[in-house]
C-alpha positions as CSV (number, residue, x, y, z in Angstrom):
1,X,-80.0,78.0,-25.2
2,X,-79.7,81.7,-25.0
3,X,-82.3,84.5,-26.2
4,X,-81.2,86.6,-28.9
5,X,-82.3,90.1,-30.5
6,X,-82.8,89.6,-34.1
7,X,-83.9,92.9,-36.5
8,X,-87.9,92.2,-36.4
9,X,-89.8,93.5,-39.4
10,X,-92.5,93.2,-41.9
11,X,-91.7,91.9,-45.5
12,X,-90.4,94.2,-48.3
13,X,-93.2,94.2,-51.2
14,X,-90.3,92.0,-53.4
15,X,-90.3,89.8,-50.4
16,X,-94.4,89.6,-50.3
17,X,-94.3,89.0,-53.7
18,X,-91.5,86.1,-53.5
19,X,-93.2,83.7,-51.0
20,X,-96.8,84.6,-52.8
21,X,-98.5,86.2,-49.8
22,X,-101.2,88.6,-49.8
23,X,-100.3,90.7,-46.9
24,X,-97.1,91.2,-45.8
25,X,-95.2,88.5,-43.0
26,X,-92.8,89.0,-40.7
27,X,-89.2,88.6,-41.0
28,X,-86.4,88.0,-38.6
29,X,-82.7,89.0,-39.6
30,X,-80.1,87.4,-37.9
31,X,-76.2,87.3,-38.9
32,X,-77.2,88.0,-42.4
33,X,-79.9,86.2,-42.5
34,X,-83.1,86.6,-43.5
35,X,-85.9,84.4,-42.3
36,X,-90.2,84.8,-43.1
37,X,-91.6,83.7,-39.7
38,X,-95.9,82.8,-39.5
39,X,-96.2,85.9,-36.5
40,X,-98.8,87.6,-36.7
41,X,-98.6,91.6,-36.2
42,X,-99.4,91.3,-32.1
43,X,-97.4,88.3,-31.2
44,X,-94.8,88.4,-28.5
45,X,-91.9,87.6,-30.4
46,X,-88.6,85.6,-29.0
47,X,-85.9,84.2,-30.8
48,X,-83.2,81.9,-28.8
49,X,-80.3,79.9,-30.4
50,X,-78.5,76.6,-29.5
51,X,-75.9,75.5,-31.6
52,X,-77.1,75.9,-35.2
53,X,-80.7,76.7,-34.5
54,X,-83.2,79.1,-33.8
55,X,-86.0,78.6,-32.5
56,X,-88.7,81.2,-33.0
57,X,-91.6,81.7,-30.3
58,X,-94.8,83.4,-31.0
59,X,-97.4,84.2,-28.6
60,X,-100.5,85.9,-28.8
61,X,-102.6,86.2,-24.8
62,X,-105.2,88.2,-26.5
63,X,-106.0,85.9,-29.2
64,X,-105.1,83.0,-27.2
65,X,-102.1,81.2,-29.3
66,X,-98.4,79.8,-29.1
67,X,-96.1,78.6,-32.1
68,X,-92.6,77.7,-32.0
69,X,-90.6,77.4,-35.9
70,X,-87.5,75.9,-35.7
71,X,-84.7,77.3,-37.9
72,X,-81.5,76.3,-38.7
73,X,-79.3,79.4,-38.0
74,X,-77.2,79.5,-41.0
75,X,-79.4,78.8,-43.9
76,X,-83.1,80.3,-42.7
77,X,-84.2,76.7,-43.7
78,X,-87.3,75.6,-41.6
79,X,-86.5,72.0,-39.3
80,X,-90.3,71.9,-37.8
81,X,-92.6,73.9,-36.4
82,X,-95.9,73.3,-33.9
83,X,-98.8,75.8,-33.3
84,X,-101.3,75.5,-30.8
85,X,-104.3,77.8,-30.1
86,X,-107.6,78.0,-27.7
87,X,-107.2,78.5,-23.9
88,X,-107.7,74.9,-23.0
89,X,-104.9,73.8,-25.2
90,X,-102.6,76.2,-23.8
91,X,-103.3,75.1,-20.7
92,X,-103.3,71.3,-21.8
93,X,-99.7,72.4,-22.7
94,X,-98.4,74.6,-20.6
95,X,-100.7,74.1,-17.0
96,X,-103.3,76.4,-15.7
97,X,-101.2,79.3,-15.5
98,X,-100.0,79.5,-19.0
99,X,-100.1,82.9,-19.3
100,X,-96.8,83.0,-16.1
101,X,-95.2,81.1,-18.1
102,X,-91.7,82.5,-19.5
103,X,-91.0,82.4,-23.1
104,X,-87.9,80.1,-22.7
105,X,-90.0,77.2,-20.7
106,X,-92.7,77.4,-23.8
107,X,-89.9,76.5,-25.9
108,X,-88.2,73.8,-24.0
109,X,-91.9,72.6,-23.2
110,X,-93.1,72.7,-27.1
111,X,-89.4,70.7,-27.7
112,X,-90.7,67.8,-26.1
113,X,-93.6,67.4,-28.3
114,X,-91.2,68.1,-31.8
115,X,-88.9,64.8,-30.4
């Protein structure tokens, strides 16, 4: 799994309009791809791929909240996703020291609960 730098940005008003949102979303584009991810406007954002998916991490420390989406790579269609939020589920999660924790063990981590 390796981390990549997708082109982060917030929807076009076509785009808002299209998936029937009130405010706009967040997209990532990647190899000509464009993909709505749920991030909120102060998430830490990382993107990593292995083989033909992405898998999108958002995490918010001030607001206390992870969520991994899981892409596939090609199409932008969505596999699974998990979001978990509150202190003492992060730390149910993750351990005591979530907020150490580095993006790419959140993600391996949240993989064991979307098997």
């Amino acid at each position: 799994m390796t981390e990549v730098k997708p082109r982060i940005r917030l929807m076009t008003p076509e785009e808002i309009r299209t998936t029937r949102l009130i405010n706009a979303g967040s997209v990532i584009e990647l190899l000509g791809v464009v993909i709505p991810i749920a991030a909120g406007r102060s998430d830490q954002i990382h993107v990593f791929k292995e083989d033909a998916l992405l898998y999108v991490l958002s995490v918010n420390y001030r607001f206390e909240y992870a969520g991994l989406e899981v892409f596939d790579a090609t199409t932008g269609e969505v596999h699974e996703s998990i979001f978990v939020e509150n202190e003492w589920k992060l730390k149910e999660y993750f351990g005591a020291e979530w907020r150490d924790v580095a993006p790419i063990t959140i993600v391996k981590k949240f993989r064991e609960y979307l098997s």
